[in-house]
Each structure stands twice: as structure tokens, then as C-alpha cells.
C-alpha positions in Angstrom: 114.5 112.3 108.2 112.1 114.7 107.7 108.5 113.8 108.9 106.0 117.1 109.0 104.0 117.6 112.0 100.6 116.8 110.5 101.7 113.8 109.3 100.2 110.7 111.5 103.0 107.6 111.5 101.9 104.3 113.2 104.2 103.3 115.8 105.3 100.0 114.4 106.4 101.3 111.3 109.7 102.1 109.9 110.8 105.6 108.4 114.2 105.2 107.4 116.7 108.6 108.0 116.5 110.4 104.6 113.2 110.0 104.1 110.3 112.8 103.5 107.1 112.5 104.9 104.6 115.7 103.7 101.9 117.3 105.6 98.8 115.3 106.3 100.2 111.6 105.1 99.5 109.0 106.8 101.6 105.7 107.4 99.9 102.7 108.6 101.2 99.8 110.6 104.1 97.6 109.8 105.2 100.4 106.6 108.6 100.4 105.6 109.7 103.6 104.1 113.6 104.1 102.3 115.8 106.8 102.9 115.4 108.0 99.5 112.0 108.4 99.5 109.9 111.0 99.3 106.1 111.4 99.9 103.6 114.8 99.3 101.2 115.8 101.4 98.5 113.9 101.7 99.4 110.1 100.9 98.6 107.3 102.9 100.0 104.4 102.9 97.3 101.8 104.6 99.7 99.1 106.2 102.3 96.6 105.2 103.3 99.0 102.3 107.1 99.0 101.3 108.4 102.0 99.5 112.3 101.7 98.7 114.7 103.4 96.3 114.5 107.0 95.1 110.9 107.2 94.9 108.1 109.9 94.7 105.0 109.7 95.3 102.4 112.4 94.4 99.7 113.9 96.2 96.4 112.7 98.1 97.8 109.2 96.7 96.4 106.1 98.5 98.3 103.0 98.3 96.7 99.5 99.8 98.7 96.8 101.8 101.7 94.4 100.8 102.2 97.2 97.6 106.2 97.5 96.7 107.1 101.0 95.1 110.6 101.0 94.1 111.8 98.1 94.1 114.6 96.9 91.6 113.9 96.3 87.9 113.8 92.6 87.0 116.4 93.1 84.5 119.8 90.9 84.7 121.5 94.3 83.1 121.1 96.2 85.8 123.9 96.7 88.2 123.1 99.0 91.3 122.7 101.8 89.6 120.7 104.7 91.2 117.7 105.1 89.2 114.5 106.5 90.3 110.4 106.3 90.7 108.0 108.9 90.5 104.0 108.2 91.0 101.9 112.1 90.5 99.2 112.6 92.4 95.8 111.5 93.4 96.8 108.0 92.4 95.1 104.4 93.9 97.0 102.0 93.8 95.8 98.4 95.5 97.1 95.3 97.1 99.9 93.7 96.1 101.0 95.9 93.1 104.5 96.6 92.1 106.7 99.2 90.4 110.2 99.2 89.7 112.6 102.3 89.1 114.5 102.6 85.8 117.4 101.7 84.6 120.3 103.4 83.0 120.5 101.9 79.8 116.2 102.8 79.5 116.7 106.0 80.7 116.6 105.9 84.7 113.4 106.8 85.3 109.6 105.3 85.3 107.2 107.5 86.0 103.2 107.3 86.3 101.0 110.5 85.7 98.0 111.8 87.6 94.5 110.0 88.8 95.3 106.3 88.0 94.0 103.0 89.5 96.5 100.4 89.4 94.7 97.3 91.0 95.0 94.6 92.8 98.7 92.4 92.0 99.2 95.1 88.7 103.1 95.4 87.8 104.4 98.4 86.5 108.1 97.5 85.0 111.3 99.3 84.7 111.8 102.5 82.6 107.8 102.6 81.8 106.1 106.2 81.4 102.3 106.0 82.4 99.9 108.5 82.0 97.8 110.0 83.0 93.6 108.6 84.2 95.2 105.0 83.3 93.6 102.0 84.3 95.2 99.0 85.1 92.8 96.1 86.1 93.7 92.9 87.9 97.3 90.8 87.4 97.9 92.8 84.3 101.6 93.5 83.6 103.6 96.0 82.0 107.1 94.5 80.8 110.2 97.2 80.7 110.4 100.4 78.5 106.3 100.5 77.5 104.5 103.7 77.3 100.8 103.8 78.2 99.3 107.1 76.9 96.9 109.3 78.9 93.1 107.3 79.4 94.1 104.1 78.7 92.8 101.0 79.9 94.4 97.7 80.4 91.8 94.6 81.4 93.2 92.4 83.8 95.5 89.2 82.7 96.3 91.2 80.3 100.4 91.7 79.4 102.2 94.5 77.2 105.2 93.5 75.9 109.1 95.3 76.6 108.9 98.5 74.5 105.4 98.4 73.1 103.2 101.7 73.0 100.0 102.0 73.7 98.1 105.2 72.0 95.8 107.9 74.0 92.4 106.1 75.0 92.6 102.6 74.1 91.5 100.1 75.1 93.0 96.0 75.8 90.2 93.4 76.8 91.0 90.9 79.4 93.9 88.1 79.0 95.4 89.6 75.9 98.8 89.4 75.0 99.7 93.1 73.3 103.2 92.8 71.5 102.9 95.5 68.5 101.9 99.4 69.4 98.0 100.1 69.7 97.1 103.1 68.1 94.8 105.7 70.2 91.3 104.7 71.2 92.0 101.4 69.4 90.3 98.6 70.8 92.1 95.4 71.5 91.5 92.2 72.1 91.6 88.1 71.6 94.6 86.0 73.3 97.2 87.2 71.5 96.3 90.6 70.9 93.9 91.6 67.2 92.8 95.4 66.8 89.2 95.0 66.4 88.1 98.5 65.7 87.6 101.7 68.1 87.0 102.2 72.2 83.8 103.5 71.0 82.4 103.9 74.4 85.1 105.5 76.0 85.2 108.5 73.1 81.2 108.3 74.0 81.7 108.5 78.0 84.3 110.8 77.4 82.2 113.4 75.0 83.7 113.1 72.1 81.3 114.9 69.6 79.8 113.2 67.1 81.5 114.6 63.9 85.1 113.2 65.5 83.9 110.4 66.4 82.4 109.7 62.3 86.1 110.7 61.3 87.9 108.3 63.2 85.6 105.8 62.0 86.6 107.0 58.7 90.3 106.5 59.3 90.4 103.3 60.8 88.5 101.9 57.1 91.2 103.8 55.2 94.1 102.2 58.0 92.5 98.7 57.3 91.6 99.1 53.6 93.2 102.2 52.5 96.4 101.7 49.4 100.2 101.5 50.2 101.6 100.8 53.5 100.6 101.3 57.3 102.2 104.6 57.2 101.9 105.9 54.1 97.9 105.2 54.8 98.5 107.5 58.1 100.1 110.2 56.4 97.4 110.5 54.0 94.8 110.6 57.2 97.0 113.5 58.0 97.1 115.3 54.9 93.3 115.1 54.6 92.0 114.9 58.4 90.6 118.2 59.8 90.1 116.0 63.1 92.8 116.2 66.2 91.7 112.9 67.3 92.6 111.5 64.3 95.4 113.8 63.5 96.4 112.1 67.3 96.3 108.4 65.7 98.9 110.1 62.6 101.1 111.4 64.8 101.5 108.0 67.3 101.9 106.1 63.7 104.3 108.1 62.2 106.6 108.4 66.1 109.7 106.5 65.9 109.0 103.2 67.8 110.8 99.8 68.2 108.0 97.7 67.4 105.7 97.1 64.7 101.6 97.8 64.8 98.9 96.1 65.3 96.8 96.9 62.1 93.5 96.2 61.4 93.0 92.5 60.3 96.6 91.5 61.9 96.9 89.2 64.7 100.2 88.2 66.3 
């Protein structure tokens, strides 16, 4: 065990041998903290916080009671295997949320990026990758394997299917169903999931200048209306595009993936 000096521990919790405790974090009553894990300076765990499993969590991080980081994927395949967690900095992340470690067969790893909010009852699965500025509001759940690109947003009661991506700065409304990748700063909504144009508002909060915003505009008509298949639509975008965002949306389309899209006009 290895516990800093200017780190503050609460008396009635428990820091397992093995674990790493950075300068400056703080670990409130009734925590339980695993041999395996490791935290940077400057997280605080408020109180009745569990942290088990190889697990790292990232700097100036503030994790909320009755959270479990670590724990073991829900996943009938997995066997013991020592997989691992790691959570980057500057993070909050409110009651009652969860995230598992990998497994082997996904990889062995989920990670989460920088200056997220995961709130209140959120569950981050096994062998996810989020990134980074990612919002995850209220009982929303990601299922095993997904990857959330950086600035997304996920409303609450919402739930992403095993494997599904979700592009750079989209967008799901509240108690949708995503199965089929969202393409970045799509916008998402209805109960099970329709593509109903652009996260206009973020680009605009964000600063996007006009003239990209106008293009990718421009290529979601041609995605929706354009000849020939979904693809073959986004590799013409790419040919003609002089706009990264929308050269961003080609290159999420044409990414290997193990599920379908949600196009414009397509509800599943």
C-alpha cells in the first residue's frame, strides 16, 4: 500500500495492501479501495465509493457515493480473467454509477477519456472506450464493446447497444434505444432510435463556423437523398468535401464496424 502523505483517508474506510493513493486525494467514509487500484493526485472519492479490480482513475476526478469502478463485466464469457479500468482525468462521476473492466475476448480494457460527467445510476459496460467531454445523463447505459467518440451526449433512459459507435459530437435524446452507429454530430432520437438530422446546437455552442456548418448540412441531404449506397454516398462526400467535419462523418462511415447505420429516414 502506498498512500502519499497529502492524501486525507477517513478512518472508517478501507485501503486494501496494493493500492495507490496520489498526492492530495481524498477518501471519504465507509470507501473501499482494491489492491489493484490506483488513484492520481487529486481524486476524491466522497463516501461509500467502491473501486475494485485493476483500475485507474485520473486526475482532480470526483466520484459521488454508492459509485462501483471496476467491478466485473456482466458477461457469462468471462472467467476471472485480469482485465483492467482506466478513467483520465478531471472526470465527475455521480451516485450510483458503474463501470466494468474488459474482457479478454473485447480486448481487456475499457477506458474513459478526459472531463466527462457520467450521472447519476449511468453504466459504463465492459470493453467500452469513452471519450473524451462525454456526457452521460441519468440511467443511461452503455452495453459491452461501444465506442462513444469525443463530445458526445447521451440523454438519460437512453441505451446503446453491444458494439455500436457513436460518431464525434452527437447527440441521443432521452429514452432512445441506439442499435446501429450514429454518425458525428448526428442527432438522435424517438424510442427506438431515428437520425433526425444534425446536433446543430452543439456545432453552434461549440463554434463551428458557419461555412462547416452549411457543408455538413450539405452532406447529410446527399447521405439521405444522394444515389447508390450508404457508403458509396460517403465516399463521394469525401471526394468532393473541402470540410474536416465532414471529411470526419466519411471517415466514421467508411471504419470497419459490426453494425449497420442509422441513415437518414431509417428507423430500427
Amino acid at each position: 500500500m502506498a498512500i502519499d502523505p497529502d492524501a486525507q483517508v477517513h478512518p472508517s474506510a478501507v485501503i486494501e495492501e496494493g493500492a495507490v493513493i496520489g498526492a492530495g486525494a481524498r477518501i471519504g467514509p465507509f470507501c473501499h479501495v482494491g489492491p489493484k487500484a490506483v488513484l492520481a493526485s487529486g481524486v476524491e472519492l466522497m463516501s461509500h465509493v467502491v473501486v475494485q479490480g485493476v483500475t485507474e482513475i485520473g486526475e482532480d476526478t470526483l466520484v459521488h457515493p454508492f459509485t462501483v469502478l471496476g467491478g466485473i463485466p456482466q458477461d457469462l464469457k468471462f472467467k476471472g480473467e485480469e482485465t483492467r479500468l482506466t478513467i483520465g482525468k478531471r472526470n465527475r462521476i455521480r451516485e450510483h454509477v458503474t463501470m466494468n473492466t474488459g474482457t479478454e475476448g473485447g480486448g481487456g480494457l475499457t477506458s474513459v477519456g478526459d472531463d466527462g460527467l457520467f450521472m447519476a445510476g449511468c453504466h459504463v459496460a465492459h470493453d467500452c472506450h469513452v471519450g473524451n467531454h462525454v456526457i452521460i445523463v441519468n440511467n443511461a447505459a452503455l452495453a459491452g464493446h461501444c465506442i462513444i467518440e469525443d463530445e458526445v451526449i447521451i440523454g438519460g433512459l437512453s441505451g446503446v447497444h453491444q458494439w455500436v459507435r457513436i460518431g464525434r459530437g452527437a447527440i441521443i435524446g432521452a429514452v432512445t434505444m441506439v442499435t446501429n452507429d450514429v454518425i458525428p454530430h448526428g442527432l438522435v432520437q424517438a424510442p427506438r432510435g431515428h437520425l433526425d438530422g444534425l446536433n446543430l446546437v452543439g456545432l453552434k455552442r461549440r463554434g463551428v463556423a458557419r461555412s462547416d456548418i452549411t457543408a455538413l448540412r450539405a452532406a447529410f441531404q446527399m447521405l439521405a437523398q444522394g444515389e447508390g449506397a450508404f457508403q458509396d454516398r460517403a465516399r463521394r462526400l469525401g471526394e468532393e468535401t473541402e470540410s474536416d467535419y465532414v471529411r470526419d462523418i466519411v471517415r466514421f462511415i467508411t471504419a470497419e464496424s459490426d453494425r449497420s447505420f442509422l441513415t437518414p429516414g431509417k428507423t430500427v
